[in-house]
C-alpha positions in Angstrom: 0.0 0.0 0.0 1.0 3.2 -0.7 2.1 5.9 1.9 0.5 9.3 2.5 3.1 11.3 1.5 4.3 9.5 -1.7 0.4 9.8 -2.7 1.0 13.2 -2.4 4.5 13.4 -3.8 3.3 12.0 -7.3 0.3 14.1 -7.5 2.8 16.9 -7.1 4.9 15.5 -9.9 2.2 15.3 -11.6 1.8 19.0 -11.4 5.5 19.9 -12.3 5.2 17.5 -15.9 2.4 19.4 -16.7 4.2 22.6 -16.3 7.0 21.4 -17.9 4.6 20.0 -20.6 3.6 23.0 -21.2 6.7 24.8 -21.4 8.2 22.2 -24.0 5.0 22.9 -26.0 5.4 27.3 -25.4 9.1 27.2 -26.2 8.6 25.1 -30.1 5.5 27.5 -30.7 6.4 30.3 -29.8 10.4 30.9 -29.0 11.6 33.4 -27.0 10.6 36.5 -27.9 11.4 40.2 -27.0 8.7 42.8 -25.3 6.7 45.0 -27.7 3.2 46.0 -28.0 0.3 45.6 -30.7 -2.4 47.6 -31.4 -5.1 45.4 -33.0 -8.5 44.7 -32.5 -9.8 42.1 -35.2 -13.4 40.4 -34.0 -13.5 37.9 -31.3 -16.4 35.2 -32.4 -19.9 37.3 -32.1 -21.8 37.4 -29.1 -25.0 34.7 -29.1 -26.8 36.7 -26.6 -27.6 40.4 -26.9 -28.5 41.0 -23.5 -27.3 39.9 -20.2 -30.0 38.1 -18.3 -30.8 40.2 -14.9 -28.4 37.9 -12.6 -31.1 36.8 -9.4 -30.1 39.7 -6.2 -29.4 37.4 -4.0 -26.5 37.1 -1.1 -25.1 34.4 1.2 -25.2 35.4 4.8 -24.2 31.8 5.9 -20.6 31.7 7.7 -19.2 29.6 5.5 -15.5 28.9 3.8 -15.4 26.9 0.3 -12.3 25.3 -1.3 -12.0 22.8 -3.6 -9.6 19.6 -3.9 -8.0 17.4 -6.3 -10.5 14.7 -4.9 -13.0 15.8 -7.0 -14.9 17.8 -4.8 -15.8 21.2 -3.9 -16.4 21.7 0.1 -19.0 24.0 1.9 -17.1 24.1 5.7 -18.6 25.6 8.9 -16.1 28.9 9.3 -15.9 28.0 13.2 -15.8 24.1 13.3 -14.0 22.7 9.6 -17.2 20.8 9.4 -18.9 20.3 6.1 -22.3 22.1 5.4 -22.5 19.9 2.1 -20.3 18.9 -0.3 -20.5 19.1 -4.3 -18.4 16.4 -6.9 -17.2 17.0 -9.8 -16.2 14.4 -12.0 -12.7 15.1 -12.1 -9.9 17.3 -9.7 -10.6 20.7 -9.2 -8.0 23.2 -9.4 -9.3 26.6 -10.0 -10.4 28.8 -7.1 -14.0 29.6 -6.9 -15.5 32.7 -6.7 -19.3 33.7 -4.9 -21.5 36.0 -6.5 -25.8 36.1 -7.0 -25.9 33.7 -4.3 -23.8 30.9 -6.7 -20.0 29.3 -6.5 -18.4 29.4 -9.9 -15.4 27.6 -10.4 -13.7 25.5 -12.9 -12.9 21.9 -13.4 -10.2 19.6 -15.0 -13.5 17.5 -16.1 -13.5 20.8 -18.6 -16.8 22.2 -17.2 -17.3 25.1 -15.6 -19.7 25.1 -12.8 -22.4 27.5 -11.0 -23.4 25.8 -7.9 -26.1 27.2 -5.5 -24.3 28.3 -2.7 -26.7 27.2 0.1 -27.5 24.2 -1.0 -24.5 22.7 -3.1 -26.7 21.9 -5.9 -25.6 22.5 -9.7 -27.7 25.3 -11.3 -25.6 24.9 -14.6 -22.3 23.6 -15.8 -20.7 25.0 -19.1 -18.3 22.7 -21.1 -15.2 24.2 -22.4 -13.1 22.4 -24.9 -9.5 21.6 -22.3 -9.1 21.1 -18.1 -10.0 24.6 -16.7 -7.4 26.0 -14.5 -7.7 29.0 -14.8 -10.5 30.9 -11.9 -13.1 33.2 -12.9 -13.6 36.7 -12.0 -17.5 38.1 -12.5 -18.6 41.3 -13.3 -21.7 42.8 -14.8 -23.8 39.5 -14.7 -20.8 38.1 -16.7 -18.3 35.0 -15.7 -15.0 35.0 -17.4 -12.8 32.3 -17.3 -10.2 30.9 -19.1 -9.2 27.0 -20.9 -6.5 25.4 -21.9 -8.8 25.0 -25.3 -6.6 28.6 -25.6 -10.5 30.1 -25.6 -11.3 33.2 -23.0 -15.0 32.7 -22.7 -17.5 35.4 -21.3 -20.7 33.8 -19.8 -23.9 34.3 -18.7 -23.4 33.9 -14.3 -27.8 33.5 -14.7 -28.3 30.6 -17.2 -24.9 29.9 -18.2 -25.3 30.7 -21.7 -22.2 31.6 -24.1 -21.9 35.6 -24.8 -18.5 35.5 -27.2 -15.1 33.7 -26.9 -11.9 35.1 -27.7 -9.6 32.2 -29.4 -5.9 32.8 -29.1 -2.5 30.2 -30.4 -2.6 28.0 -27.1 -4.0 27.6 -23.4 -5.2 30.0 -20.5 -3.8 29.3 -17.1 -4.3 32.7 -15.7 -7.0 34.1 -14.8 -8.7 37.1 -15.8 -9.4 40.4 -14.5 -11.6 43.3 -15.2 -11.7 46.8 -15.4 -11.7 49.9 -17.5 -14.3 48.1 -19.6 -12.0 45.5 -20.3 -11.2 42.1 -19.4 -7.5 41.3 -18.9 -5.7 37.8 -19.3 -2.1 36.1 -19.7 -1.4 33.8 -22.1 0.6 30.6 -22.7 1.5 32.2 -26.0 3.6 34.7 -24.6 1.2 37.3 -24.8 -0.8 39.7 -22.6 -4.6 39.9 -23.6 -6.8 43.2 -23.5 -10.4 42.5 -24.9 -13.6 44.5 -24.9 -15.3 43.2 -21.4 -18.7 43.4 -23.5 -17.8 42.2 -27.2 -14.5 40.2 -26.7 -12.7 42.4 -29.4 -8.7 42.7 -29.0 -7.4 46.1 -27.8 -4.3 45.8 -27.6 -1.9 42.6 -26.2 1.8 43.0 -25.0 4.6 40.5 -25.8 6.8 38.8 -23.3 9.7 36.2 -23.9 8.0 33.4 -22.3 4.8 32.1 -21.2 2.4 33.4 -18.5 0.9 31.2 -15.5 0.6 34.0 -13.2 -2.6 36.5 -13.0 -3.0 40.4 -14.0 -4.1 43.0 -11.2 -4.8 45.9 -12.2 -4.3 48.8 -10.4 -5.0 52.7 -10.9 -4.2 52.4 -14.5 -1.5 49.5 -14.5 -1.5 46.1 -15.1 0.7 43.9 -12.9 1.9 40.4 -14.2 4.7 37.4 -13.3 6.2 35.9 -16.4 8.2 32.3 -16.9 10.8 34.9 -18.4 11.7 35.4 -14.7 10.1 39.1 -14.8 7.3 41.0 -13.4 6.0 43.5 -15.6 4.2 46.8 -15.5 2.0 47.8 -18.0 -0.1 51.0 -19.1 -3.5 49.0 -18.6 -5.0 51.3 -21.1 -2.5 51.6 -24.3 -0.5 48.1 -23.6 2.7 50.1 -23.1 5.4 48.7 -20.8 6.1 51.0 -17.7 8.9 48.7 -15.9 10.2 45.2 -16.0 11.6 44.0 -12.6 14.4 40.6 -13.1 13.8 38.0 -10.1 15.9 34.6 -10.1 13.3 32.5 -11.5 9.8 32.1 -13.2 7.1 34.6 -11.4 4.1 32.0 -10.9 2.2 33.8 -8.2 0.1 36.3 -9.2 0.7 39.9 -7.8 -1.4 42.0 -5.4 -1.0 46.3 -4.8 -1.2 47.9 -1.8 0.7 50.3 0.2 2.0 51.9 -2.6 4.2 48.5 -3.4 3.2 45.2 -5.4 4.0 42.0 -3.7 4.5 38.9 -5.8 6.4 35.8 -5.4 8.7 33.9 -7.2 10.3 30.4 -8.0 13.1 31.3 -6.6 12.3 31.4 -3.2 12.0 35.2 -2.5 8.7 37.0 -2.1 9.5 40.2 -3.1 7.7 44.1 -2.4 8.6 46.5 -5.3 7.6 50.4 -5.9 4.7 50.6 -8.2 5.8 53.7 -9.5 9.3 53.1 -10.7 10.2 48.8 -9.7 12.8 49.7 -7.0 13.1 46.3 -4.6 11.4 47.8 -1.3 12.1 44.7 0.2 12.5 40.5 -0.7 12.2 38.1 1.7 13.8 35.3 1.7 11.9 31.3 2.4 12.9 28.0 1.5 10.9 26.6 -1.2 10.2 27.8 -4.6 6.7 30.3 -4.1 3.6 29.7 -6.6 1.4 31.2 -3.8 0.2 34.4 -4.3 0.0 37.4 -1.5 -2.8 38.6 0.6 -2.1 41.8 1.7 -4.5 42.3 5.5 -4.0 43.8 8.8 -0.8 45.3 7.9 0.8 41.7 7.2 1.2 39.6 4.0 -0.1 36.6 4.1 2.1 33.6 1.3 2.9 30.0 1.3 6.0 28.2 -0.2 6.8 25.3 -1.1 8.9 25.2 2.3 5.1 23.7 3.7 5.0 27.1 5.7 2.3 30.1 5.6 4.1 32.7 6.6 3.2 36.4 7.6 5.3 38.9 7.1 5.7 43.0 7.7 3.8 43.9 5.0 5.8 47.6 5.1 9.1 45.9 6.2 9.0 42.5 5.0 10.1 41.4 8.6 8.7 37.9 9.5 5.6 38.5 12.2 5.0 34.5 12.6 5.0 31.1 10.3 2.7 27.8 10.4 3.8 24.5 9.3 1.6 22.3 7.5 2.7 18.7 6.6 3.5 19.8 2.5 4.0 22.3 -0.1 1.5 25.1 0.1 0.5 26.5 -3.4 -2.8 27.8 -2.4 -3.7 31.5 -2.1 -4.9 32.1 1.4 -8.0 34.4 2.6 -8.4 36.3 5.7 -12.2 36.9 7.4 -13.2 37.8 10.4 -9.5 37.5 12.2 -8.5 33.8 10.4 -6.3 32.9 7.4 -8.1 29.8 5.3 -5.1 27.9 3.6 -5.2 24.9 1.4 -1.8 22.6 1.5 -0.7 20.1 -0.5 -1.0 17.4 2.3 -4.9 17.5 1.6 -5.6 19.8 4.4 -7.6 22.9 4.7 -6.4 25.3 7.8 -8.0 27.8 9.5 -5.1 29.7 11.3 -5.1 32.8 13.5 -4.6 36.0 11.9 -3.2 37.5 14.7 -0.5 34.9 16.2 -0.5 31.9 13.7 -2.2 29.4 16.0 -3.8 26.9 14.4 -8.2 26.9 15.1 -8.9 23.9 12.9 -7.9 21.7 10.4 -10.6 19.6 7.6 -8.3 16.6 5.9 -10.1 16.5 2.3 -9.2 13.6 0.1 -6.6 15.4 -2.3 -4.1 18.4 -3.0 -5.6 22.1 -2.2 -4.2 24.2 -5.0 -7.2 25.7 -5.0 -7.7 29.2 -2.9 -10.5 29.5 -0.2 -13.6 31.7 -0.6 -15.4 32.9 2.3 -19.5 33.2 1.6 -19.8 36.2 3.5 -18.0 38.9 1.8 -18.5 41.4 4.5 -16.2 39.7 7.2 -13.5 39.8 4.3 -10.7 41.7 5.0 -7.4 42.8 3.2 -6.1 42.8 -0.5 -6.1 40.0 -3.2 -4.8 39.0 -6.0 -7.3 38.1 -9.5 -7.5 34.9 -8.6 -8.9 34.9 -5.0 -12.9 34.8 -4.9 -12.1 37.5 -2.2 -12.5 40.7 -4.4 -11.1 44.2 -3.8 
């Protein structure tokens, strides 16, 4: 019989092939190529519906904290207890983070579906099939869900009936996740491309070239887009013309997806360092310094940011200083994006655990063992009790 932890190591191997898959497969189609911008905008496929359906006003008072595993399923847990409300399957591992809005859970699946499940009851209002595994999360504005496949499709759907509005088709897969604003919905590409698209029609603004591919997430942030690189860069670009501000150089590929705040954007990086820079200009305010390579992505709350390595450690540092305030162990690699509410950090780790730590000292409150890897970020229902900063692909918002 197989051990726990070498159950866990190959589903974590698992996870490096495919990256390295997909790496192989960037590098032959696309090379390495050299930053510039394009101002295009040929037609993305025409819209099917004209109109948005109203999306239903409804909100979820109920103290609970979702997450989704690699066993399949996505989990409904009691905020003060770890004990599951109700519990949805998929058929397949679940990956992307979800996201609450009109009293619904929207989240992707590697069974290539994306899902709207009512968030009271757990039961599936609609499912959307995609063409490829969905890793990407979605973000929702304006009664619309946009989420990414590795199809190489950006979809915008109807968050009511689930109905397709337009796609946007580029050369290969969507890992990132999107994000809106100024009308437009932002994206990164395997291609080596930065996407800007009408938020309504899907047409092509404008998309900047880097010289590798993209896992991490765009934030956009008074006029800037923010985005990690496999090139080993973050970059800064004007969010409205697709013209590069500033490229900071880390040590490795920049997998987790950045956050602003305090004037600075924290991101971390592959190799090892979570790092605060200037937004204005990229001056290093600060890097700190773990053990393991960093896919997690910051959460800036309560003065602190909030990151897990691949060390198994959540740590919280100075978010001003980058000073280490405290750091909690788990049992593996942590490449969940963590969420703070009401005084706790929800955490999913590799060694199939979802934590509920204190925000304050560390201290663990509880602990629910799923049956899988979390990769997947937590999403508290009520919004309200949310605190604190986040990167696109936490369902915890602005």
């Amino acid at each position: 019989m197989k051990s726990y932890f070498h159950i866990v190591r190959t589903f974590t191997r698992q996870l490096e092939h495919i990256a390295l898959y997909i790496s192989l497969l960037s590098f032959f189609l696309s090379g390495c190529k050299s930053s510039s911008t394009l101002n295009i905008a040929p037609p993305a496929t025409p819209p099917l519906a004209a109109t948005v359906t109203t999306p239903p006003s409804v909100t979820v008072a109920t103290p609970v904290v979702y997450v989704a595993s690699f066993d399949n399923n996505l989990y409904a847990l009691d905020t003060a207890t770890g004990t599951p409300r109700w519990t949805f399957k998929a058929d397949t591992s679940i990956q992307s983070s979800p996201v609450v809005a009109y009293g619904m859970i929207y989240f992707g699946s590697n069974d290539f579906n994306l899902y709207a499940v009512d968030a009271a009851t757990g039961k599936k209002k609609w499912a959307f099939k995609t063409g490829a595994l969905i890793y990407s999360s979605p973000v929702i504005a304006n009664g619309i869900v946009y989420v990414g496949s590795q199809d190489g499709k950006l979809y915008a759907i109807d968050a009511t009936i689930g109905s397709l509005l337009w796609v946007f088709t580029a050369s290969y897969g969507f890992y990132s996740s999107p994000t809106v604003a100024n009308g437009m919905v932002y994206i990164g590409g395997q291609d080596n491309h930065v996407y800007a698209l009408d938020a309504a029609t899907g047409n092509l603004r404008w998309r900047f070239n880097v010289d590798y591919f993209i896992l991490s997430s765009p934030v956009v942030s008074n006029g800037v887009l923010y985005v990690g690189s496999q090139d080993f860069k973050l970059y800064a670009i004007d969010a409205i013309t697709g013209n590069q501000r500033w490229t900071f150089k880390t040590g490795a590929a920049v997998d987790s997806s950045p956050v602003v705040a305090n004037g600075l954007v924290y991101f971390g990086s592959a190799d090892t360092k979570v790092y605060a820079l200037d937004v204005t200009t990229g001056q290093q305010r600060w890097a700190f310094q773990t053990n393991g390579v960093v896919y997690s992505s910051p959460v800036i709350a309560n003065g602190l940011v909030y990151v897990g390595s691949r060390d198994h450690n959540l740590y919280a540092l100075n978010a001003l200083t980058g000073k280490q305030a405290w750091l909690f162990s788990t049992n593996y690699d942590i490449y969940s994006t963590p969420m703070v509410a009401n005084g706790v950090v929800y955490v999913g780790s590799n060694d199939f655990n979802v934590y509920a730590v204190d925000a304050a000292t560390g201290r663990k409150r509880w602990s629910f063992k799923t049956g899988g890897i979390v990769i997947s970020s937590p999403v508290v229902a009520q919004k309200s009790v949310i605190t604190g900063t986040y990167p696109t692909i936490s369902g915890g918002g602005k």
